[in-house]
C-alpha positions in Angstrom: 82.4 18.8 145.7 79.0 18.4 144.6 77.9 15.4 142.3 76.6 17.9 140.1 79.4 20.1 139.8 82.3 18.4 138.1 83.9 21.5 135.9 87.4 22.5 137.0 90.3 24.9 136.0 89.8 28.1 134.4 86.3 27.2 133.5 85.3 26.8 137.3 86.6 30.2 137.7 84.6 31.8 135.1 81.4 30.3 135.9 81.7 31.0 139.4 82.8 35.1 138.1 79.5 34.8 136.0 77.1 33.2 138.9 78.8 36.4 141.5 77.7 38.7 138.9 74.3 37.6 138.9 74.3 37.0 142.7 75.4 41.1 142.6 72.6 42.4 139.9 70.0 40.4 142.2 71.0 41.8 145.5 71.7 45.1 144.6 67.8 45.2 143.4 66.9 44.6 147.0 66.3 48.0 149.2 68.4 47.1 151.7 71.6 46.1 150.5 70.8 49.3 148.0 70.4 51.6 150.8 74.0 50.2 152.4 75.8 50.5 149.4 74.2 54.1 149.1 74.9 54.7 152.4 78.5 53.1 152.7 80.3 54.5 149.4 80.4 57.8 151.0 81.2 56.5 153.9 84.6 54.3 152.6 85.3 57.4 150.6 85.6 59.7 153.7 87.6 57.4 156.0 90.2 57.0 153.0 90.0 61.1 152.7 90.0 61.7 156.3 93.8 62.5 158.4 93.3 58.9 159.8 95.6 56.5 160.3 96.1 53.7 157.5 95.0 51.1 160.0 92.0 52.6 160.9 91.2 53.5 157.2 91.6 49.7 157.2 88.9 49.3 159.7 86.7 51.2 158.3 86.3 50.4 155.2 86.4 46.3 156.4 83.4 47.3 158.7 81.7 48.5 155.7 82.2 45.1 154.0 81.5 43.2 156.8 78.1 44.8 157.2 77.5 44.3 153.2 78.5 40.5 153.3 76.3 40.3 156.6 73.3 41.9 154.5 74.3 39.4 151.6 73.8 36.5 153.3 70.8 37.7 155.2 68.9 38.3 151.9 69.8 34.7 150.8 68.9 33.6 154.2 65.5 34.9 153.7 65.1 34.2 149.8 66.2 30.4 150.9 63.3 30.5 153.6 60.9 32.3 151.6 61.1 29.7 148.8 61.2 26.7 151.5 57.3 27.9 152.5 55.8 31.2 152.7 53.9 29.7 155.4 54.3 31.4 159.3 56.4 28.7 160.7 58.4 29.3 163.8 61.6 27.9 162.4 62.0 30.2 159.6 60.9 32.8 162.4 64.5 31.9 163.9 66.4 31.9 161.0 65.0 35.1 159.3 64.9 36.6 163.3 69.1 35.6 164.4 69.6 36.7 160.1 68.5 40.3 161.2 70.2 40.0 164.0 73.5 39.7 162.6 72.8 42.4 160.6 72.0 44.7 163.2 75.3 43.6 165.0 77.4 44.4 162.3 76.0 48.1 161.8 76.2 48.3 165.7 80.0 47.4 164.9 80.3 50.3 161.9 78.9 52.5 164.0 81.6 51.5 167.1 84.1 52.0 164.9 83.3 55.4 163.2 83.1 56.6 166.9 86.4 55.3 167.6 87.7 57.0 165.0 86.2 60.0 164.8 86.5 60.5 169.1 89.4 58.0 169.9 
């Protein structure tokens, strides 16, 4: 734990609740992290409409997730960077490069999975 981080109990809790819900109204603000919640409430919503099997409703909608979290992280990624040195440097090249990267893998993986589904 850090140094300057000594609350505990049911306090923790709530200040970590209210520092989420900021985290939220900050990322949903950015366009792409919009555009994946635009693009993947419809999406969850079908797979949990759709005959499929509860397992691969499961799959679905914890691709969908995945990909968010993955996009989370990326922006934080980049805002961390960003604020480090706006500065070309090939470091945060790397960091900002393999963060888009992951991204990309885990909308490769959503769109692996809705093909499984959809075309066994």
């Amino acid at each position: 734990m850090s140094e300057f981080n000594k609350t505990k109990g049911l306090k923790r809790i709530i200040n970590t609740l209210s520092y989420s819900k900021d985290g939220f109204k900050v990322a949903v603000k950015e366009p792409a992290i919009f555009q994946l919640i635009i693009l993947y409430l419809p999406l969850m919503g079908l797979a949990l409409w759709l005959d499929f099997a509860l397992a691969v409703k499961m799959m679905l909608v914890a691709g969908s997730f995945l990909s968010l979290i993955v996009e989370f992280f990326n922006t934080a990624l980049e805002a961390a960077v960003d604020h480090t040195s706006m500065k070309h440097h090939p470091l945060a090249k790397i960091a900002k490069d393999v963060g888009s990267s992951a991204q990309s893998l885990a909308l490769i993986l959503v769109a692996v999975l809705w093909g499984m589904a959809v075309f066994g």
